[in-house]
TORBA-260019 format. One record per residue (C-alpha): residue number from 1; residue in one letter; y, x negated, z negated. Coordinates in Angstrom, 3 decimals, always signed. Layout:
BEGIN
<rec resi="NUM" resn="A" v="Y" u="X" w="Z"/>
...
This chain:
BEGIN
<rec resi="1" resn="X" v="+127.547" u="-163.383" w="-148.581"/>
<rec resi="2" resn="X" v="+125.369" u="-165.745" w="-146.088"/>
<rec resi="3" resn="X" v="+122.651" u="-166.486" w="-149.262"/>
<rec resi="4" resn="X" v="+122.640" u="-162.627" w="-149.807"/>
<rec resi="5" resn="X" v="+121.868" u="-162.261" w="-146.480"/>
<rec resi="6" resn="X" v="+119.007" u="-164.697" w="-146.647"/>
<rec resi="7" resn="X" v="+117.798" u="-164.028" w="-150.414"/>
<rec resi="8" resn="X" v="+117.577" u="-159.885" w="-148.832"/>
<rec resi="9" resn="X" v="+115.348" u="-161.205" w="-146.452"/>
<rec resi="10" resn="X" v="+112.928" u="-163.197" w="-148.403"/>
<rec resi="11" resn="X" v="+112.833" u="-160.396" w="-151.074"/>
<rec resi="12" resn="X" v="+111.925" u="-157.929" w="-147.749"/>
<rec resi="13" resn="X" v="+109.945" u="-160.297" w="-145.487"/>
<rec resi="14" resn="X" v="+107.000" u="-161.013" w="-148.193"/>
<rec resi="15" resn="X" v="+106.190" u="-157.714" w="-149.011"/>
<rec resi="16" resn="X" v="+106.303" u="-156.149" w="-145.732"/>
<rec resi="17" resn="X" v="+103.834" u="-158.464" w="-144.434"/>
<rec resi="18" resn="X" v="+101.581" u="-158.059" w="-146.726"/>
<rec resi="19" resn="X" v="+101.600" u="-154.280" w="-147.176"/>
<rec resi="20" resn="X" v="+101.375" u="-154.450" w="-143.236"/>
<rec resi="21" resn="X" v="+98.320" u="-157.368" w="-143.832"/>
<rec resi="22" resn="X" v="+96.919" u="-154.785" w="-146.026"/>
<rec resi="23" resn="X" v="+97.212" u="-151.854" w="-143.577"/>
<rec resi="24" resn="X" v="+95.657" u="-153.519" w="-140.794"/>
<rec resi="25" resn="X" v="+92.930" u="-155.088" w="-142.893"/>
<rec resi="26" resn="X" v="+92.118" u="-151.325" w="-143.976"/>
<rec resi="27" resn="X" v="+92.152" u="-150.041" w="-140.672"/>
<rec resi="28" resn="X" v="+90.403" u="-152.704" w="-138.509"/>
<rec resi="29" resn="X" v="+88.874" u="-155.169" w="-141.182"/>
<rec resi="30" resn="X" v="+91.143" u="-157.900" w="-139.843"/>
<rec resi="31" resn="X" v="+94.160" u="-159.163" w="-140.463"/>
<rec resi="32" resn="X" v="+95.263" u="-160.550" w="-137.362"/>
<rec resi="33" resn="X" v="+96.607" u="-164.170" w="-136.751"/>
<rec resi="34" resn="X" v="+100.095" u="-163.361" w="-135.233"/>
<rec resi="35" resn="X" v="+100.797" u="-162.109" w="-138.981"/>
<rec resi="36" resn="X" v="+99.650" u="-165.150" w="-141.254"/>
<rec resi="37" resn="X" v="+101.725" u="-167.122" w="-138.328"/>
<rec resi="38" resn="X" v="+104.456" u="-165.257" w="-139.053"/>
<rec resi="39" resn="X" v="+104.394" u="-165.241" w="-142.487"/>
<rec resi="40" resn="X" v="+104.104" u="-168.952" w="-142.821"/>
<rec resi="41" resn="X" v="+107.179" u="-169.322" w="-140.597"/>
<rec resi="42" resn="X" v="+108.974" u="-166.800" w="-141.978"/>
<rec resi="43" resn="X" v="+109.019" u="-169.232" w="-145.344"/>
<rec resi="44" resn="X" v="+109.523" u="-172.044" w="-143.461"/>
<rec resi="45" resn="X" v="+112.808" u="-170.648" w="-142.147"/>
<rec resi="46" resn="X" v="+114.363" u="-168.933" w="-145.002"/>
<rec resi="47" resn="X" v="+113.248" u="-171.748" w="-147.827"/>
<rec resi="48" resn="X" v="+115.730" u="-174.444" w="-146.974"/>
<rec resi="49" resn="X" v="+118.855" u="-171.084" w="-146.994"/>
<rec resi="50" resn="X" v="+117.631" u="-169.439" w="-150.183"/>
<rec resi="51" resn="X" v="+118.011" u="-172.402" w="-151.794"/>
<rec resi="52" resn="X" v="+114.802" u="-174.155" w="-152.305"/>
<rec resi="53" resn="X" v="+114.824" u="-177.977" w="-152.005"/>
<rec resi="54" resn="X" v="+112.745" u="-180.359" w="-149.629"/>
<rec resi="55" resn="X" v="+110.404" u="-181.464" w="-152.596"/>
<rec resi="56" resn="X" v="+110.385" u="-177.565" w="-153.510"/>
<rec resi="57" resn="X" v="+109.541" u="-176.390" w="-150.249"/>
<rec resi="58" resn="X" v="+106.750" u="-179.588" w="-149.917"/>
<rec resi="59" resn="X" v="+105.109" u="-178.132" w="-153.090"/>
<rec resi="60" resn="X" v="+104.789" u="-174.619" w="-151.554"/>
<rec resi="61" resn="X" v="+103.811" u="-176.280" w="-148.244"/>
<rec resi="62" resn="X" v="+100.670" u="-178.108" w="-150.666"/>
<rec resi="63" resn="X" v="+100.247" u="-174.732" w="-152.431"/>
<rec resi="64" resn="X" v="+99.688" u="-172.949" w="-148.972"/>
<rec resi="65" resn="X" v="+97.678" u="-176.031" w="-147.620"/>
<rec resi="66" resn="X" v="+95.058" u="-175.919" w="-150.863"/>
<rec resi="67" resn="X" v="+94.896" u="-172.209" w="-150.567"/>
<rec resi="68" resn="X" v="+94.083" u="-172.994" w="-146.769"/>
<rec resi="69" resn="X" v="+91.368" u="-175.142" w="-147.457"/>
<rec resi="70" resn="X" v="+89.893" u="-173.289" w="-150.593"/>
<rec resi="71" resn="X" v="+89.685" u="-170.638" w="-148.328"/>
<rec resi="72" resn="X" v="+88.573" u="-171.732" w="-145.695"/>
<rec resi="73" resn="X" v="+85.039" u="-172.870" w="-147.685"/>
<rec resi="74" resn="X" v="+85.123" u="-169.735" w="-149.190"/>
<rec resi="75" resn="X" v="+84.951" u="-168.289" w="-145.551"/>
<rec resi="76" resn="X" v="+82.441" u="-171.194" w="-144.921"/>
<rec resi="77" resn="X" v="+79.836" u="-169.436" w="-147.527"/>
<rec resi="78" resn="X" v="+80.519" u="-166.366" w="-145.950"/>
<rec resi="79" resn="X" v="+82.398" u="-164.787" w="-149.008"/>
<rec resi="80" resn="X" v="+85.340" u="-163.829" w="-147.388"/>
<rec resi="81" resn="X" v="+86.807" u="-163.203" w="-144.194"/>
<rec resi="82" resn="X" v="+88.734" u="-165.329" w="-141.904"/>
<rec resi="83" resn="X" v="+91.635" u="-163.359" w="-141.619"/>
<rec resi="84" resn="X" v="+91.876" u="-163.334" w="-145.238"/>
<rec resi="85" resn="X" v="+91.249" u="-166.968" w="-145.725"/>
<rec resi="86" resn="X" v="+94.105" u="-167.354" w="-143.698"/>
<rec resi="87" resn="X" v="+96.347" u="-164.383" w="-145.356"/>
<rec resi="88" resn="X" v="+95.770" u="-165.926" w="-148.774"/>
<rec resi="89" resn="X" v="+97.171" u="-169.538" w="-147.498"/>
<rec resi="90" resn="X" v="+100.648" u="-167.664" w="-146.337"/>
<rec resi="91" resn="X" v="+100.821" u="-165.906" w="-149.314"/>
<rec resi="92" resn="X" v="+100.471" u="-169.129" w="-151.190"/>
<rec resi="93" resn="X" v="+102.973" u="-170.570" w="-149.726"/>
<rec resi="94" resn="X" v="+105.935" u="-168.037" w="-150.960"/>
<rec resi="95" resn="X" v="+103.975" u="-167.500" w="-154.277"/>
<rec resi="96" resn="X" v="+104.133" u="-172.079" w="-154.613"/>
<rec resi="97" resn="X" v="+102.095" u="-173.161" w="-157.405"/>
<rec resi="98" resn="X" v="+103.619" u="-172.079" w="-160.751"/>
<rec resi="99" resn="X" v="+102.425" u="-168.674" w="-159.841"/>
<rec resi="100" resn="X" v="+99.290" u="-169.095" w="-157.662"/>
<rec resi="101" resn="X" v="+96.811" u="-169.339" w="-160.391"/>
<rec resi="102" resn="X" v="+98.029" u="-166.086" w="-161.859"/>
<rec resi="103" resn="X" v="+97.998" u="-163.914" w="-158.156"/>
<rec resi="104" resn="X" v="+94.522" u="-165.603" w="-157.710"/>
<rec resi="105" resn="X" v="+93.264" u="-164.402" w="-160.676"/>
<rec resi="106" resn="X" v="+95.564" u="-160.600" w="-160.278"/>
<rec resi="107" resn="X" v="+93.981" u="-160.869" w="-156.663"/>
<rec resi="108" resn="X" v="+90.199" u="-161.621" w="-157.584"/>
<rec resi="109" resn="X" v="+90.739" u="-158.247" w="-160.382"/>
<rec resi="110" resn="X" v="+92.037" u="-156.442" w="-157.310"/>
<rec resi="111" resn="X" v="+89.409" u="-157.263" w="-155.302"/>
<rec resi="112" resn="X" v="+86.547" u="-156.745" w="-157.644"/>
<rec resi="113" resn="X" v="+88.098" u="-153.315" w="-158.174"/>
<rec resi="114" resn="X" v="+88.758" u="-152.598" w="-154.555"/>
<rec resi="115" resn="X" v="+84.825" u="-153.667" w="-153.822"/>
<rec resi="116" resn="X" v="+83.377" u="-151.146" w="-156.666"/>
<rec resi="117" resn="X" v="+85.550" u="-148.565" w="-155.599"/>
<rec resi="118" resn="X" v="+84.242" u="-149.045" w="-151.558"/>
<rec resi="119" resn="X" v="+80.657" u="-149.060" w="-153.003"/>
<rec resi="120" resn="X" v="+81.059" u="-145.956" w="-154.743"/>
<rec resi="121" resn="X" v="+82.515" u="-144.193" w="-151.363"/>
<rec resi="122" resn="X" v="+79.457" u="-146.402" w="-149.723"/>
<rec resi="123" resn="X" v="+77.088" u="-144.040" w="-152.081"/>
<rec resi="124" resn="X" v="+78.989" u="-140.500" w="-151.195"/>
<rec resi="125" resn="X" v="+78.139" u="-138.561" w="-147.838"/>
<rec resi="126" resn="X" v="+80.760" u="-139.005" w="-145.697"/>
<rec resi="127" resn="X" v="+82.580" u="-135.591" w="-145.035"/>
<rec resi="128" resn="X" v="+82.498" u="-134.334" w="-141.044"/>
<rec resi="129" resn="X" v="+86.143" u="-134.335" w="-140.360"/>
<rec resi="130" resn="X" v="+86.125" u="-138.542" w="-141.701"/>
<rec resi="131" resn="X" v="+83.605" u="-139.428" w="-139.455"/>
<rec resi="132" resn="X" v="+85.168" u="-139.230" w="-136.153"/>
<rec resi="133" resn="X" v="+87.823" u="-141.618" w="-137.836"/>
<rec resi="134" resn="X" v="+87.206" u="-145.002" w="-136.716"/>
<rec resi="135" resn="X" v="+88.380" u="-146.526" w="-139.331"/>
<rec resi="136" resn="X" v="+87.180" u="-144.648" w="-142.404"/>
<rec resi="137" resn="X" v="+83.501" u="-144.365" w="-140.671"/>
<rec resi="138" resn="X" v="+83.818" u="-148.417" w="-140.543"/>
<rec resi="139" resn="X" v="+84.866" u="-148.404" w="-144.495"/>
<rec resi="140" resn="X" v="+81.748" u="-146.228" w="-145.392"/>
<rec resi="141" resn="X" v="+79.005" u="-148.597" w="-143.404"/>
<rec resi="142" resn="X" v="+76.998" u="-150.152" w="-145.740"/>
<rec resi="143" resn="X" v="+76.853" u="-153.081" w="-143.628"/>
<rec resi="144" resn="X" v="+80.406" u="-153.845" w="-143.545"/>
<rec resi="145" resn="X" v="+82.424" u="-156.171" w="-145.510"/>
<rec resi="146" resn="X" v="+85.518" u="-155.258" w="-147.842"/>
<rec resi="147" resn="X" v="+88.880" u="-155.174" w="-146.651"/>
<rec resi="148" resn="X" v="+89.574" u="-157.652" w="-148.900"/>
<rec resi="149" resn="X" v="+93.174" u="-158.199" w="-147.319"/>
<rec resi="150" resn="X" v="+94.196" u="-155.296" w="-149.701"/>
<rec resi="151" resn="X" v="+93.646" u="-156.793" w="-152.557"/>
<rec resi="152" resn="X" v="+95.469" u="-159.612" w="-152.011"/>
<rec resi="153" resn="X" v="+98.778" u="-157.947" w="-151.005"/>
<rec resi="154" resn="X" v="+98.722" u="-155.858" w="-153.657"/>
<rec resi="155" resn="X" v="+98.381" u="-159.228" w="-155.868"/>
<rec resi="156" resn="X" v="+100.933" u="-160.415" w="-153.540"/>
């Protein structure tokens, strides 16, 4: 019953955070660091009780620390954000790295989907009623980045 108990929460804990990851990153264009925190503890804690070894669980720490760092440069050359730099690296570390080239590449089709989609709405006038919502008003400037977040929970 106890690794029920545990495998429930790692099948709830992912997901959640990252369709919460996405929200935010929708809503505010950042994805805030209390969340990629938590999400990287969150494995940390429920590895070792759902069952995953120590040289398991040091493979998903390397996937998570390589997604950190590729990230990280990609932030560097100004291709991403932050936020999802560091949103990518937690994710990596409960994807580990027999499945991290494939939500990569899921996540980059996302993403380039998700950006032609924003520069369409970027083209369309921006009804009355939308523009006195923060958020949507943000998602229509031109001079705004994409919420890239999305994309990678819904990879995720």
């Amino acid at each position: 019953m106890g690794n029920q108990v545990i495998n429930l929460v790692a099948i709830i804990v992912f997901p959640l955070a990252m369709i919460f990851g996405a929200l935010w990153d929708l809503t505010t264009m950042t994805i805030p660091n209390w969340l990629t925190v938590s999400l990287a503890a969150a494995f940390v804690v429920v590895a070792p009780f759902a069952g995953l070894g120590v040289e398991q669980i040091g493979w998903h720490l390397a996937a998570g620390g390589a997604a950190l760092v590729a990230g990280m440069a990609l932030f560097g050359f100004g291709f991403i954000g932050g936020g999802d730099a560091k949103f990518v690296a937690a994710a990596a570390l409960w994807i580990g790295w027999s499945d991290l080239l494939g939500y990569l590449i899921v996540a980059s089709i996302f993403g380039g989907v998700l950006t032609l989609a924003i520069l369409g709405f970027r083209r369309l006038p921006l009804p009355q009623m939308l523009v006195r919502q923060a958020w949507v008003a943000r998602l229509h400037d031109h001079r705004e980045g994409v919420p890239y977040g999305v994309a990678l929970a819904l990879a995720g």
